[in-house]
C-alpha positions as a Python dict, from the first residue, in 0.01 Angstrom:
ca = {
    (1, 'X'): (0, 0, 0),
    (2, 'X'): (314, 4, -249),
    (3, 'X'): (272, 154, -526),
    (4, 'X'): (534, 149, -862),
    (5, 'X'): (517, 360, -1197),
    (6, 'X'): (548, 253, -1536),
    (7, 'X'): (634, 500, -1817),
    (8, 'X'): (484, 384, -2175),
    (9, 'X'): (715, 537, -2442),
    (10, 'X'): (807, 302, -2765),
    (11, 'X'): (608, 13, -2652),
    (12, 'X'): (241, 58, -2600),
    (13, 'X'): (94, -251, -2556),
    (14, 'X'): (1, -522, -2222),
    (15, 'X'): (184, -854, -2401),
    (16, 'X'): (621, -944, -2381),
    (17, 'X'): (657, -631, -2156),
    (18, 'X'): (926, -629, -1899),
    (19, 'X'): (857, -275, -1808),
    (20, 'X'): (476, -330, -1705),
    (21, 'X'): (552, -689, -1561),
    (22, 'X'): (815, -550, -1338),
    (23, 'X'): (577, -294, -1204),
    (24, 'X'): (285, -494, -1136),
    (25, 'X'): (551, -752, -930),
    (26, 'X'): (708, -516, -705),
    (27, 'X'): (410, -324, -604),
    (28, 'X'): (38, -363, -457),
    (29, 'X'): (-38, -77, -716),
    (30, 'X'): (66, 82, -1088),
    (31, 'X'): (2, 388, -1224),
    (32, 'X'): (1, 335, -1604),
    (33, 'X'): (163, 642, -1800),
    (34, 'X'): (197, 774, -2062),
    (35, 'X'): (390, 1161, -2176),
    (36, 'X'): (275, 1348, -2432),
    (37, 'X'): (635, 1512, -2414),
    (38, 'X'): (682, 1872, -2525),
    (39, 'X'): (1010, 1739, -2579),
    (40, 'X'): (929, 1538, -2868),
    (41, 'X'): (710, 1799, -3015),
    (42, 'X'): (927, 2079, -3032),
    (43, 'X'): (1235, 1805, -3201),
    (44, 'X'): (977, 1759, -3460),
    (45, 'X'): (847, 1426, -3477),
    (46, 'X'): (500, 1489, -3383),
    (47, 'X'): (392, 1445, -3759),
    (48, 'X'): (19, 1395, -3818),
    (49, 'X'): (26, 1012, -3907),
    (50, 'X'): (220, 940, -3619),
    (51, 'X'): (-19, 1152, -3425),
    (52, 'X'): (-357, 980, -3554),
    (53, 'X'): (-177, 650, -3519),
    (54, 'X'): (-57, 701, -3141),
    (55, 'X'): (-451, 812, -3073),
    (56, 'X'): (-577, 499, -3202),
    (57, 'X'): (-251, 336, -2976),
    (58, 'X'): (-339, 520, -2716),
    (59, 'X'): (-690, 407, -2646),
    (60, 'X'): (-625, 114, -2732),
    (61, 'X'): (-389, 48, -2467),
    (62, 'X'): (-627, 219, -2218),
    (63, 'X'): (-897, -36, -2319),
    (64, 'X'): (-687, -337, -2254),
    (65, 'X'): (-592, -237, -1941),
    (66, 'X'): (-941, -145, -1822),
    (67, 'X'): (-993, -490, -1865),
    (68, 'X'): (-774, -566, -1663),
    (69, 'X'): (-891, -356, -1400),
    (70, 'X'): (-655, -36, -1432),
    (71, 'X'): (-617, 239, -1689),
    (72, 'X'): (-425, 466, -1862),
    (73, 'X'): (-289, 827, -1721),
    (74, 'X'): (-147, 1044, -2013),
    (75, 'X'): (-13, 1380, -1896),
    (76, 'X'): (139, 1627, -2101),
    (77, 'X'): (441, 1880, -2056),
    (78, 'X'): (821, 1780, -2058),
    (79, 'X'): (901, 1423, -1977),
    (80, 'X'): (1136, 1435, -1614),
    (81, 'X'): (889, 1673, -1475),
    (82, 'X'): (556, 1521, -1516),
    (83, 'X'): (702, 1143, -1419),
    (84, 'X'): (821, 1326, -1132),
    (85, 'X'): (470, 1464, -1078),
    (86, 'X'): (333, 1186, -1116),
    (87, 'X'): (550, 1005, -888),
    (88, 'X'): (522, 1228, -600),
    (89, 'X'): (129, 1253, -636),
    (90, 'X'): (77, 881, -629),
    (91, 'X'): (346, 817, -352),
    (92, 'X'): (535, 590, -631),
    (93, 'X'): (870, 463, -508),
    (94, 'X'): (982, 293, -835),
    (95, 'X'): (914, 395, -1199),
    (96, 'X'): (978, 136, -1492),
    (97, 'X'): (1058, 230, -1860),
    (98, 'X'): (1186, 17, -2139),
    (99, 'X'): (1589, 162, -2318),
    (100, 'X'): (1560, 418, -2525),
    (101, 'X'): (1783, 414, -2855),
    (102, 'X'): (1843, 777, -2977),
    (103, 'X'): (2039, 1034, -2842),
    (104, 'X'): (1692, 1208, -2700),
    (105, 'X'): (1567, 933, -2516),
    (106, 'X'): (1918, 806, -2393),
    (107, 'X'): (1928, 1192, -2227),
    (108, 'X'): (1575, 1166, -2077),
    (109, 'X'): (1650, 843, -1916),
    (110, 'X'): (1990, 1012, -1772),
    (111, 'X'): (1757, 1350, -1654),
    (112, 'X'): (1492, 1115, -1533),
    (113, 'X'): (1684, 912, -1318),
    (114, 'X'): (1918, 1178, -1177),
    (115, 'X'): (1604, 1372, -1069),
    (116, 'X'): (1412, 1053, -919),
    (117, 'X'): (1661, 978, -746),
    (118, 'X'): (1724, 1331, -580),
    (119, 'X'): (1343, 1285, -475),
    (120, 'X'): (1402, 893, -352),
    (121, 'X'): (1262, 707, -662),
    (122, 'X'): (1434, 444, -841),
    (123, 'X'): (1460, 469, -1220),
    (124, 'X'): (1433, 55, -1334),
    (125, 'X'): (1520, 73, -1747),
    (126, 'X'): (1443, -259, -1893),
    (127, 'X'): (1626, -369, -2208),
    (128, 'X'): (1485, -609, -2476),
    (129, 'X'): (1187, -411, -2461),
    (130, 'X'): (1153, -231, -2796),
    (131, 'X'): (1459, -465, -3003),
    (132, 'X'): (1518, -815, -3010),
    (133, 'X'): (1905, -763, -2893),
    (134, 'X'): (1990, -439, -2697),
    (135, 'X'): (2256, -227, -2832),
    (136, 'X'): (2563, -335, -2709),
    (137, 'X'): (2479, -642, -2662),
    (138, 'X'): (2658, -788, -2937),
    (139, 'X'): (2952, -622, -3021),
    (140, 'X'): (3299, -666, -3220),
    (141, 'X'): (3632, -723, -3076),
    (142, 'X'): (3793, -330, -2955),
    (143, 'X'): (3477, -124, -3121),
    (144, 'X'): (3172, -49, -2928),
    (145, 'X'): (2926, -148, -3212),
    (146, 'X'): (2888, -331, -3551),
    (147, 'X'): (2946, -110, -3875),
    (148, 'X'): (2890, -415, -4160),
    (149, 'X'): (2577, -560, -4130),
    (150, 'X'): (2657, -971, -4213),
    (151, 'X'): (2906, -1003, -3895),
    (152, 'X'): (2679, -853, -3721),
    (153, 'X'): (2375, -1056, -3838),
    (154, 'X'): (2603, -1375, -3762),
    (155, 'X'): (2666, -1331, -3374),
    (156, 'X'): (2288, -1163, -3336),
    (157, 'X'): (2165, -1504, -3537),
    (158, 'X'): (2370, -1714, -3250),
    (159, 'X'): (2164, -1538, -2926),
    (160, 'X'): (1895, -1677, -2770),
    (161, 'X'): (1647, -1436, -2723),
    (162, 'X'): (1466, -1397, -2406),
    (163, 'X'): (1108, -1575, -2339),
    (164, 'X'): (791, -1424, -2405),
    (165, 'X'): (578, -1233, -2128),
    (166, 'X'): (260, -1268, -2063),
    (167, 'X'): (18, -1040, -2001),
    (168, 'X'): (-65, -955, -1658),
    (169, 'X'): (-413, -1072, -1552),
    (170, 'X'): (-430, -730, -1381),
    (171, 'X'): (-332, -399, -1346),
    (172, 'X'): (-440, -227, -1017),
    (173, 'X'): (-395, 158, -1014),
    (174, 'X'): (-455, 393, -738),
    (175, 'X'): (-745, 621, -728),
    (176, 'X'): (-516, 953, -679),
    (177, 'X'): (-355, 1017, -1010),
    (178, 'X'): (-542, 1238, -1262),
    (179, 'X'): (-539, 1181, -1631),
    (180, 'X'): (-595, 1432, -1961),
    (181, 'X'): (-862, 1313, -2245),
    (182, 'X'): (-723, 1071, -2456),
    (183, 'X'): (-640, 1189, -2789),
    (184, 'X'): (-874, 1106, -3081),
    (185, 'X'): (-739, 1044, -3458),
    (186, 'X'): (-1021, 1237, -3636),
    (187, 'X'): (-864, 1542, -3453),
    (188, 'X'): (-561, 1522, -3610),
    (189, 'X'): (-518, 1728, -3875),
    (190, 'X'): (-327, 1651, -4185),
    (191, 'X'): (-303, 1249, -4174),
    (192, 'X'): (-303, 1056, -4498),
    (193, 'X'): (-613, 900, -4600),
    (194, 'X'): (-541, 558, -4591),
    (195, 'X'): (-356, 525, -4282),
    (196, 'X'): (-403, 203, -4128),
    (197, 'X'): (-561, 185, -3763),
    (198, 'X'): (-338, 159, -3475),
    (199, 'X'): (-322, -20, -3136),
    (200, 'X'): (-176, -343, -3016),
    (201, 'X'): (-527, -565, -3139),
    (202, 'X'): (-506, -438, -3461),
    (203, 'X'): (-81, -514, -3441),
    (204, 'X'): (-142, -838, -3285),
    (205, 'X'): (-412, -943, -3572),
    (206, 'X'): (-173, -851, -3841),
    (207, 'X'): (94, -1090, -3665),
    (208, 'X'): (-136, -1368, -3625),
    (209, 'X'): (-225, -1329, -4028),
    (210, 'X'): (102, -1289, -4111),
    (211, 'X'): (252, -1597, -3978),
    (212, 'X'): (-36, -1788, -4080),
    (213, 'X'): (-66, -1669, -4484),
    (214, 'X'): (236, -1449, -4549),
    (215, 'X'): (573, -1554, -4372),
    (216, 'X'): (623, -1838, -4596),
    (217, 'X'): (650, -1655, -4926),
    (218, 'X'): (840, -1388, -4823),
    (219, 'X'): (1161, -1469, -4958),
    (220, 'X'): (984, -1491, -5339),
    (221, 'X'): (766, -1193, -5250),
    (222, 'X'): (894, -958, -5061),
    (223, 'X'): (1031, -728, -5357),
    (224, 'X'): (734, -732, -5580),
    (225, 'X'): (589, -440, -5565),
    (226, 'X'): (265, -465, -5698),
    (227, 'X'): (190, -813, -5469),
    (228, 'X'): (339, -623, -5152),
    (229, 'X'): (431, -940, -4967),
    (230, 'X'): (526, -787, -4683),
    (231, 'X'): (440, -825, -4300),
    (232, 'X'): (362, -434, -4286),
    (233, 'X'): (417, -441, -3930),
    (234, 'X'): (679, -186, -3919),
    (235, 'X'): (413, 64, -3738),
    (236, 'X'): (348, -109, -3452),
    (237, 'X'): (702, -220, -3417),
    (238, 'X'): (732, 157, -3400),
    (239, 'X'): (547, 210, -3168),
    (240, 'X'): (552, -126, -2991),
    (241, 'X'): (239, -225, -3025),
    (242, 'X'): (364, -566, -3087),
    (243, 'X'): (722, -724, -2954),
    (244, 'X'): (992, -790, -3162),
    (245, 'X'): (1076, -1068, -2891),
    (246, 'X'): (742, -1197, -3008),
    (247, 'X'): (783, -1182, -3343),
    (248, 'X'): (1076, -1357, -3371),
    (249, 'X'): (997, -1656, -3182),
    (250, 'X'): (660, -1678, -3390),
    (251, 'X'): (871, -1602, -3717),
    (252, 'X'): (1066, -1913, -3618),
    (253, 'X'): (811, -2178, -3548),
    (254, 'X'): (808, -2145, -3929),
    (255, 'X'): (1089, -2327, -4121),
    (256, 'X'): (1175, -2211, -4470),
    (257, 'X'): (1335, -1937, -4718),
    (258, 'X'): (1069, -1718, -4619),
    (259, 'X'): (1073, -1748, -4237),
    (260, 'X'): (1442, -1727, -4273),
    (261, 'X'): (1448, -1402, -4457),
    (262, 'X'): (1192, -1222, -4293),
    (263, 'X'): (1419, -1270, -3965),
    (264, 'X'): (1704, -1178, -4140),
    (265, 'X'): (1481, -794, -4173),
    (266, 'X'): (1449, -826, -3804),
    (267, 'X'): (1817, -796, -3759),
    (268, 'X'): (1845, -520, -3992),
    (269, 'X'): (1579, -297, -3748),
    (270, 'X'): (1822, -450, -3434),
    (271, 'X'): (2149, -346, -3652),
    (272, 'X'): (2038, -7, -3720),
    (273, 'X'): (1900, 42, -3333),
    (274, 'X'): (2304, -61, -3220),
    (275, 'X'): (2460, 182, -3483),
    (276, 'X'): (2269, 485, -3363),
    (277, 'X'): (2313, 403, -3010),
    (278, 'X'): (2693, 387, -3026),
    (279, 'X'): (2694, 736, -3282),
    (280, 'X'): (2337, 933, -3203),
    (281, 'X'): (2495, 1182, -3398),
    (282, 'X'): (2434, 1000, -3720),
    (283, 'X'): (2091, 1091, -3682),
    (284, 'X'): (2190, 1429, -3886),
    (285, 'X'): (2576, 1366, -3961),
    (286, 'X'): (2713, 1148, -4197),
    (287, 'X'): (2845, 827, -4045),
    (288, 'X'): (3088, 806, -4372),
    (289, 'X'): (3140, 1122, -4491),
    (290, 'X'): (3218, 1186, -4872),
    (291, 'X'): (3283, 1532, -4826),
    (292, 'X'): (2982, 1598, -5055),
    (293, 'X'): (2891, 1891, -5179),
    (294, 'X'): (2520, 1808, -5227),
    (295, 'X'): (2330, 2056, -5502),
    (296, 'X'): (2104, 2312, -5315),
    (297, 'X'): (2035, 2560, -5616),
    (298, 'X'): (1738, 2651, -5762),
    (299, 'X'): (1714, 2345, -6002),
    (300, 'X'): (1790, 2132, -5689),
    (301, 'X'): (1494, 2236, -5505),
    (302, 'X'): (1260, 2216, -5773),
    (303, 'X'): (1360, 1807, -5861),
    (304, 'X'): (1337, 1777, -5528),
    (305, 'X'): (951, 1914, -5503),
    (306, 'X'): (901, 1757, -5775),
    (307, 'X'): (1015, 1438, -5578),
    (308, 'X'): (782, 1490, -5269),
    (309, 'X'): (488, 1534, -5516),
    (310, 'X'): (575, 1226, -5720),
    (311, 'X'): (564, 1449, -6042),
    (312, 'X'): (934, 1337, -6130),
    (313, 'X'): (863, 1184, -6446),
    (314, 'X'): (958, 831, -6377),
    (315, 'X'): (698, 630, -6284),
    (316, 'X'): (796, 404, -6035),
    (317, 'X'): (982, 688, -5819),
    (318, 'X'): (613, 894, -5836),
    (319, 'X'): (427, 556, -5799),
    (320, 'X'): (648, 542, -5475),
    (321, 'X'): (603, 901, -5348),
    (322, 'X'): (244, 915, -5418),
    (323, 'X'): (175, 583, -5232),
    (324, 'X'): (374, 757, -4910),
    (325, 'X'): (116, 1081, -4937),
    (326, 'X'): (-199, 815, -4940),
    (327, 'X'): (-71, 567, -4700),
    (328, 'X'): (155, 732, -4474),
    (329, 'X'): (401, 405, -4578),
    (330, 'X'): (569, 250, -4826),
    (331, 'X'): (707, -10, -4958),
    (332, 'X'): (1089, -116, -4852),
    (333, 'X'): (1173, -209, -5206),
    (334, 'X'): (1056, 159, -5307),
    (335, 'X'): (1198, 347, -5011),
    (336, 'X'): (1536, 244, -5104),
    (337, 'X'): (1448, 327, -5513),
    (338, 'X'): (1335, 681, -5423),
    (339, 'X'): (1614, 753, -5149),
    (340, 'X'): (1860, 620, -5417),
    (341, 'X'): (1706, 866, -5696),
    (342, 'X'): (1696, 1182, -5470),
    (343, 'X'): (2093, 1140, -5326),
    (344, 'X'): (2266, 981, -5654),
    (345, 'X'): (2060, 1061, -5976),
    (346, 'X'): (1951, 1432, -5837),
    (347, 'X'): (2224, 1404, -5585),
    (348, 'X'): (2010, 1643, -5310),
    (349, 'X'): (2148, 1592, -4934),
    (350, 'X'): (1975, 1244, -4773),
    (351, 'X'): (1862, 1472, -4479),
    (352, 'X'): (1590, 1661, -4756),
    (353, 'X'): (1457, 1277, -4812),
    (354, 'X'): (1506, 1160, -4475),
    (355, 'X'): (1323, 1466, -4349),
    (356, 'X'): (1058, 1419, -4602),
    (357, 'X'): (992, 1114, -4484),
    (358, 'X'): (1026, 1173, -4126),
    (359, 'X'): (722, 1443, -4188),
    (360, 'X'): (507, 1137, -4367),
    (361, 'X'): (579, 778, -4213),
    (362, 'X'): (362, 659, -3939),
    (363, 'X'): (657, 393, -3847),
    (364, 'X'): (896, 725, -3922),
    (365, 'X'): (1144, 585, -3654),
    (366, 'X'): (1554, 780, -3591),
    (367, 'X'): (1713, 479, -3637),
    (368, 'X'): (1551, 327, -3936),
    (369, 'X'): (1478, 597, -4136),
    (370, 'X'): (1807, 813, -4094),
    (371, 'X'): (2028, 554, -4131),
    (372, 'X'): (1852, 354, -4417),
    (373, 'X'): (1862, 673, -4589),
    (374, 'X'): (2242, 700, -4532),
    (375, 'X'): (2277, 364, -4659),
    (376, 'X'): (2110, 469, -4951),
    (377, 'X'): (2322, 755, -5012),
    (378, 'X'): (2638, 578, -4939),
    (379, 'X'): (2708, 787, -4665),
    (380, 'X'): (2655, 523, -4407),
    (381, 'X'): (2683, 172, -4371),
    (382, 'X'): (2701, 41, -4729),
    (383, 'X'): (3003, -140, -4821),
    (384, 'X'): (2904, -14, -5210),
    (385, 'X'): (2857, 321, -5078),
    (386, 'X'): (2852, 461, -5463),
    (387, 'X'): (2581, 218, -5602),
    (388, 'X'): (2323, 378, -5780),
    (389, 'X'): (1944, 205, -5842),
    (390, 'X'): (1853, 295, -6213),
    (391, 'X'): (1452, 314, -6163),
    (392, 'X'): (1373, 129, -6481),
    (393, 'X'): (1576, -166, -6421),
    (394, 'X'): (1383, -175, -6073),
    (395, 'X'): (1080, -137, -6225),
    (396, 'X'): (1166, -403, -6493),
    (397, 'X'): (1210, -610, -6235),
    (398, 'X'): (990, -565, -5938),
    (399, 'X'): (712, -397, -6142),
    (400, 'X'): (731, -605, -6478),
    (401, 'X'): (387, -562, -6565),
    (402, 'X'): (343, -192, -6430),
    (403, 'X'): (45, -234, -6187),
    (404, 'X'): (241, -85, -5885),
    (405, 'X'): (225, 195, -6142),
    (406, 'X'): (-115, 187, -6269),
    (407, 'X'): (-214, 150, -5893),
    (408, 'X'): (-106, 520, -5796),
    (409, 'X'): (-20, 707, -6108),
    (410, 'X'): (-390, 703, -6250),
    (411, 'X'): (-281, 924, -6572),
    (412, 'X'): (-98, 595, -6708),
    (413, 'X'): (-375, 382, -6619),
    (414, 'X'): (-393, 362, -7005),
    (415, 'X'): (-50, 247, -7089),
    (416, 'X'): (33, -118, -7086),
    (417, 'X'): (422, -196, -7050),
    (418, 'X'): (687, -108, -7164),
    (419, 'X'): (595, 246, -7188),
    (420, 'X'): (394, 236, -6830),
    (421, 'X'): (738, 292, -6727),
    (422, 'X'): (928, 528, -7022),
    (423, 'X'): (607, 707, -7126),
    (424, 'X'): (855, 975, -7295),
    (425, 'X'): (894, 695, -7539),
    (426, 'X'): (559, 769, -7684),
    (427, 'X'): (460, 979, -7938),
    (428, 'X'): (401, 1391, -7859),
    (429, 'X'): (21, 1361, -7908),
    (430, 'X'): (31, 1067, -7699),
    (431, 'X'): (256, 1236, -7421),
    (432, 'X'): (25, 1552, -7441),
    (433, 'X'): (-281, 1380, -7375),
    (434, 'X'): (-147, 1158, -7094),
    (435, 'X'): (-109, 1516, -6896),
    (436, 'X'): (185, 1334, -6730),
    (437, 'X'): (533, 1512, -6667),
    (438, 'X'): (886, 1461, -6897),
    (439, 'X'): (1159, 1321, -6722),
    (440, 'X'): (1368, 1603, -6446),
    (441, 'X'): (1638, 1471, -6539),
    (442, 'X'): (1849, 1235, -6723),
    (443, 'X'): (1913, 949, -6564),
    (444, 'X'): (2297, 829, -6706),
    (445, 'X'): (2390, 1216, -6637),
    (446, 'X'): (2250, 1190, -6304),
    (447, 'X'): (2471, 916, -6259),
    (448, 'X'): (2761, 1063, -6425),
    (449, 'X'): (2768, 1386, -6197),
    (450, 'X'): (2721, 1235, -5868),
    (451, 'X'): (3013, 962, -5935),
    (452, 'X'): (3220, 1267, -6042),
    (453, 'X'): (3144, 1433, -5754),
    (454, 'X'): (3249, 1182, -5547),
    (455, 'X'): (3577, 1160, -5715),
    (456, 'X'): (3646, 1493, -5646),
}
């Protein structure tokens, strides 16, 4: 009786997976697994959203493959040596595992398959598992990777993308290999309140809503804050509990503006995936350095709490912040407001934010976050690398009427526009019984000092 493994990383789900559909073709059996890897604990990025939402993943994935006659091993410890375990306990002569992107899981795959194959395994890494277009795919003339998105977005626009998978009708896995508890999300400490519930039905629902009510007026919507047009799928992209493959084909069924731009975003996740895959150091190192000397004082660190706590004094950056401590997400539109605010108009180092962040997002993903945050602090892929986003011109326009802000700053509930958004405006009495901060700073010599700084 053959049997094959397949390692679940980035992509925990049964549908458009190469990875699983390999293994159940080249063997009579499959063992199913998953690592909690020590590895990714002690980098960090075990953060409790992530956590809660991987337990409700986690389970889920275990349930759909119990219907399909299999289940779900998780093992814990460092990555090489439990698939190596694993291997050897279930007599596995092939293990399956969709490309890593960052610099982490590009070295796991290159330990992993130099110590299968010292044992007699073959490592099979399947691309186009957790992007539309592998890195490298598409590449310019003499460099290994893109650095300006629109050229890029041009020859990835061209491809055809490969078909859809799938599901396989079953999964049989030997009797042999034993399996830990499955994590539960009302263990996890810490995780926002209004987290959304994870796992590849819940993904696959939102898909199937969102191409059916919300694709089409994305391209009008997708910047208003208080409407939140958005697909919100960006978890279970994460953690592929839905395909990008997929997505885009059912994105383009659709014809339209909306359709149109909301593929457009799908490129940006692919664009982002091929920039850190060619430079994995830009996951902590400035792609485009400045040779800034970032503020780190006292004053520094105090804007900048004030920043995490949404307490800044502008409403639509603490609207923003406070929505990120509820939900464990926000809004694209606000991410880039906030990360603009922290780098240019308080001009504190992107990797404060980007760390924030990483410690709060449930889709807080290495190639997304860092570099969107060093495109917001013009120290990555920006072409306007010194642009700054003045929060009450955003708010003027994607907040006009101030219910983002009325939604999650309660103490301005009160205040009807324009002064939802410049309450300082208001008179002391007024102010004082608001119990709502003054501004940290001001915002033209925000602006002034970080454009002088990058003179110098």
């Amino acid at each position: 009786m053959s049997v094959s493994l397949v390692l679940f990383t980035s992509d925990l789900r049964v549908h458009d997976h190469p990875a699983l559909r390999a293994a159940v073709s080249s063997a009579d059996e499959v063992v199913p697994l998953f690592i909690d890897d020590d590895g990714v604990r002690e980098a960090g990025f075990a953060a409790p959203n992530r956590l809660a939402f991987l337990a409700d993943c986690l389970a889920d994935l275990d349930a759909a493959l119990r219907e399909r006659g299999g289940r779900l091993v998780l093992r814990r410890g460092h990555a090489v040596e439990e698939v190596c375990r694993a291997a050897r306990e279930s007599g596995a002569r092939e293990v399956h595992m969709s490309a890593g992107v960052s610099g982490y899981a590009r070295r796991r795959e290159e330990r992993l398959g130099a110590a299968l194959g010292e044992a007699g395994v073959a490592l099979r890494v399947h691309d186009a598992s957790v992007t539309v277009v592998p890195p490298g795919e598409v590449t310019p003339s003499g460099r290994d990777h893109f650095a300006v998105f629109t050229p890029y977005f041009r020859r990835w626009a061209g491809l055809t993308p490969r078909d859809v998978l799938g599901a396989p009708r079953s999964v049989r896995v030997p009797s042999g290999p034993r399996s830990l508890a499955l994590p539960r999300r009302r263990r996890v400490a810490g995780v926002s309140p209004g987290l959304e519930t994870g796992g590849e039905r819940a993904g696959r629902a939102r898909l199937a809503a969102w191409c059916r009510d919300g694709i089409e007026r994305y391209a009008d919507l997708h910047d208003d804050l208080a409407v939140d047009g958005t697909s919100r799928l960006s978890p279970h992209l994460h953690f592929g509990t839905v395909s990008a493959v997929e997505v885009l084909h059912r994105a383009r069924r659709r014809e339209g503006p909306g359709p149109e731009a909301f593929v457009r975003q799908l490129a940006w996740r692919d664009f982002h995936h091929q920039v850190l895959a060619a430079r994995p150091e830009a996951s902590h190192e400035d792609y485009r350095g400045h040779a800034d000397r970032w503020r780190a004082g006292a004053s520094a660190r105090e804007q900048a709490e004030a920043w995490r706590t949404g307490t800044t004094g502008f409403p639509l950056v603490d609207a923003a912040m406070r929505q990120l401590r509820h939900e464990g997400w926000m809004h694209n539109r606000a991410r880039l407001l906030v990360a603009s605010f922290l780098t240019k108009t308080l001009y504190v180092d992107w990797r404060v934010g980007a760390r924030h962040f990483l410690d709060l997002l449930v889709d807080g993903d290495v190639a997304n976050n860092q570099l969107n945050w060093q495109w917001a602090a013009g120290t990555g892929t920006d072409t306007r690398p010194n642009r700054v986003l003045n929060p009450l011109t955003q708010a003027r326009r994607f907040d006009p009427e101030g219910r983002y802000v009325h939604r999650w700053v309660p103490e301005l509930r009160g205040v009807r526009r324009p002064a939802v958004h410049q309450p300082w405006r208001l008179d002391e009495r007024e102010r004082a019984d608001l119990g709502y901060p003054a501004p940290v700073v001001d915002l033209e010599a925000g602006r002034d000092r970080f454009l002088r700084a990058r003179d110098n």
